[in-house]
N, C-alpha and C positions, 0 to 999 in steps of 0.2 A: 531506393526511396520507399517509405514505408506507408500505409495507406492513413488519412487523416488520423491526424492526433484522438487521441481518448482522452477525456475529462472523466475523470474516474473518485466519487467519494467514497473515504475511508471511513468505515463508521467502528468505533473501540469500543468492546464487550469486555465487562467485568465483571463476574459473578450475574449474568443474565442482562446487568443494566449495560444501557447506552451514554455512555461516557466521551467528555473530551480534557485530555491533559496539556499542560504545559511542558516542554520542555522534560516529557517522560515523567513529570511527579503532578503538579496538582491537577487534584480530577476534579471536575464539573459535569451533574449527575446532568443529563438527558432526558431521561424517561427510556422508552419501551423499541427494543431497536425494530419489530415486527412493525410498528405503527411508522417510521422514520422509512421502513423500504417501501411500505404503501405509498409515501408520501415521492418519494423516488420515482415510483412507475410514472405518476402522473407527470411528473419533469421531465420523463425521457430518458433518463441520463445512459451514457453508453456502456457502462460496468460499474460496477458495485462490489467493493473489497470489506470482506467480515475480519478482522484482526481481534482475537481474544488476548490482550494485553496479561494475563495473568495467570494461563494457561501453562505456558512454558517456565515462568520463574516459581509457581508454583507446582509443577511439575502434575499436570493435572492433564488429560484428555481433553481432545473438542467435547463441546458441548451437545453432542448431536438431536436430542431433542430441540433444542434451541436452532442451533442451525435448519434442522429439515422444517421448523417452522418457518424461519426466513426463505429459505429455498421454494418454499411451495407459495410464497405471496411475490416473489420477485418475476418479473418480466424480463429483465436486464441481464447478461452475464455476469456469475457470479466467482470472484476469489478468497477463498478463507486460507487464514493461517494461523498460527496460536498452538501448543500442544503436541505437535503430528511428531511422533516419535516410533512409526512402525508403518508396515506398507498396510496391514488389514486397515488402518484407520485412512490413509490416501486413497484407497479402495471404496471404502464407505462413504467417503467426502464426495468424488468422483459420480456413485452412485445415485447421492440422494440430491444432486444438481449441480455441486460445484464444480465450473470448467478448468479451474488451475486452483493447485494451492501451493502456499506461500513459505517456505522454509525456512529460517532464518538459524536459532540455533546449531541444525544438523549440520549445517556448513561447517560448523567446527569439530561438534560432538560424535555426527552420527553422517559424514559423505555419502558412505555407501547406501545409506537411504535414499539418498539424491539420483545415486547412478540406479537404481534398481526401481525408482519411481520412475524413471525414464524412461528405463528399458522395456518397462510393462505399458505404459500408458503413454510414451509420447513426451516430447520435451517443449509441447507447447501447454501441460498440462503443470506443469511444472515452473515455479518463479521464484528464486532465488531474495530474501531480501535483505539489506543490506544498511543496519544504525551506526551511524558515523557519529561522534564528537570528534572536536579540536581539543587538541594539546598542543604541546612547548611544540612538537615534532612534526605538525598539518593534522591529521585527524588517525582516529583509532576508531577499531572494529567495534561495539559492544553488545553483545547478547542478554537472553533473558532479561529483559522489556527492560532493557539502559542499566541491570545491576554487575554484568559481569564482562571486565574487560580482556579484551583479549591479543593489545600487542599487535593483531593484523592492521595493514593500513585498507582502507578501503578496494583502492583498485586493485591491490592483491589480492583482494578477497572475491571482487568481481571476475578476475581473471580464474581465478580459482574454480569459483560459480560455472561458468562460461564450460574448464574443460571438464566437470561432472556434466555437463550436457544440458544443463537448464536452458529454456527457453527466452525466456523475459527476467531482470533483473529491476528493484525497486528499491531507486537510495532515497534513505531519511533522514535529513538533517535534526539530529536530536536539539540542538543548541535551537536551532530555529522554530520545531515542536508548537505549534499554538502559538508564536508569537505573533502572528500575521503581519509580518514583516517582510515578505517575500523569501524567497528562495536561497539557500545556497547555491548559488549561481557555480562558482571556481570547482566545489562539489557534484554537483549533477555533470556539470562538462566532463571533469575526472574519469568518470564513472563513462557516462559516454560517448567518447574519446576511444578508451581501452578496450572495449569490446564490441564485436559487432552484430550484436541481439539488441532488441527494446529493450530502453532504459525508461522506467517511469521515475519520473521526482515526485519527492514528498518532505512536506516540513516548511513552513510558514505561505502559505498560500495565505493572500488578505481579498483576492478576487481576481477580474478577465484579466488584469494589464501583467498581474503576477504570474499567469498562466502563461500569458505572450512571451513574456520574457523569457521563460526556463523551457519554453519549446524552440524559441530561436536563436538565444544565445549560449542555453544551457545542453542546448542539442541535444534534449530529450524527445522521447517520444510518446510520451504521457503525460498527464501534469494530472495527480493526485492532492487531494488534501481533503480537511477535516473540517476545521475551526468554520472555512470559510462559506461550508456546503450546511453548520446545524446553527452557526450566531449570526445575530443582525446588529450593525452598529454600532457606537463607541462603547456602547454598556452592554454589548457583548450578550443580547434578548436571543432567548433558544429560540431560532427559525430554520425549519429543515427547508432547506431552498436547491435551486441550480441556478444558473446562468441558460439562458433561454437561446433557441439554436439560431433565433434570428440575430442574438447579441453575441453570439459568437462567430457570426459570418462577419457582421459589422468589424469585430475585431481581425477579421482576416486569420481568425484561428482555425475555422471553417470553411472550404470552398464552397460558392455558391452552386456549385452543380453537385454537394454531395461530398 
């Protein structure tokens, strides 16, 4: 049994801006992601995922200025992904506060950066992630932020993950992406089902009950998302928020003693 769930938001860098998309295409500008993690501390929240959405398809480096500015305002642990195509740059990330980063490409392109982030740094430093869509077939692997498919089905790819030695594993349902519709439930169980490391979900989070769901029936052990942590409402008003730890006891997502 793993120690209380993490509510973890994902916040998407695009060229410096804080972004939220649909379904991996339409964006919705933000503002300033350094002001969004201030706004974080004061919520509490229990980790903080930096994902550079544009990093990887345009084959571009983390943003390290950027990031060691989030790093140096955040309280909370932090995981970035986006970019990481060599160990000097998992070194750097590591360095300037990041406790794990996020891989998702290399799984296909570049494993042995997987195994050699591991071997230096630990495989709890290290988190595997994993963009599903549906086809005729259940779901396919896709890379470089939803452009490039690749034929794997997900929990092969998990499995995959698992024996380079990653620690934590994080599936996204693209189809679900912003639609705060809740979870792919049949998806995240897949996923956490096949392997036995942390499995976080991500991809349609609308709030707590969505959260409840994909932790108890999805048998994850995170519940990430986006939409539901920077909009308010039906008209979807930028508000950087959390769920408050008293409203997470109430839902029994959180034990009262901790």
């Amino acid at each position: 049994m793993y120690n209380r769930p993490r509510i973890i938001p994902v916040l998407l860098v695009d060229d410096r801006d804080l972004i939220k998309t649909r379904q991996f295409k339409e964006r919705t500008y933000l503002g300033d992601p350094v002001n969004a993690v201030k706004i974080f501390n004061i919520k509490g929240v229990d980790e903080l995922s930096i994902l550079d959405i544009s990093a990887s398809k345009n084959h571009g480096e983390p943003d390290f200025q950027l990031l060691s500015d989030i790093a140096s305002e955040a309280f909370m642990p932090l995981s970035y992904g986006g970019g990481i195509t060599n160990i000097d740059q998992v070194r750097k990330l590591l360095a300037i506060g990041y406790e794990k980063v996020v891989l998702n490409t290399a799984l296909v392109d570049n494993p042995e950066l997987i195994k050699e982030a591991v071997r230096l740094f630990g495989s709890q430093s290290v988190v595997a992630s994993i963009d599903a869509k549906k086809n005729k077939n259940g779901y396919e692997c896709i890379i470089e932020d939803g452009s490039r498919k690749t034929g794997i089905a997900p929990a092969e790819m998990a499995k995959k993950a698992l024996e380079l030695g990653v620690g934590e594993i994080i599936i996204n349902s693209i189809d679900n992406d912003g639609m705060m519709q809740g979870y792919d439930i049949e998806l995240v169980k897949s996923i956490a089902d096949a392997v036995d490391i942390p499995v976080t979900a991500i991809g349609g989070a609308s709030g707590i009950d969505d959260l409840k769901k994909v932790l108890q029936e999805g048998h994850a052990h995170a519940a990430a998302g986006g939409s539901m942590f920077v909009f308010y409402g039906r008209l979807r008003a930028v508000l950087i928020t959390a769920p408050r730890e008293e409203e997470l006891i109430k839902a029994g997502i959180y034990d009262s003693e901790g």
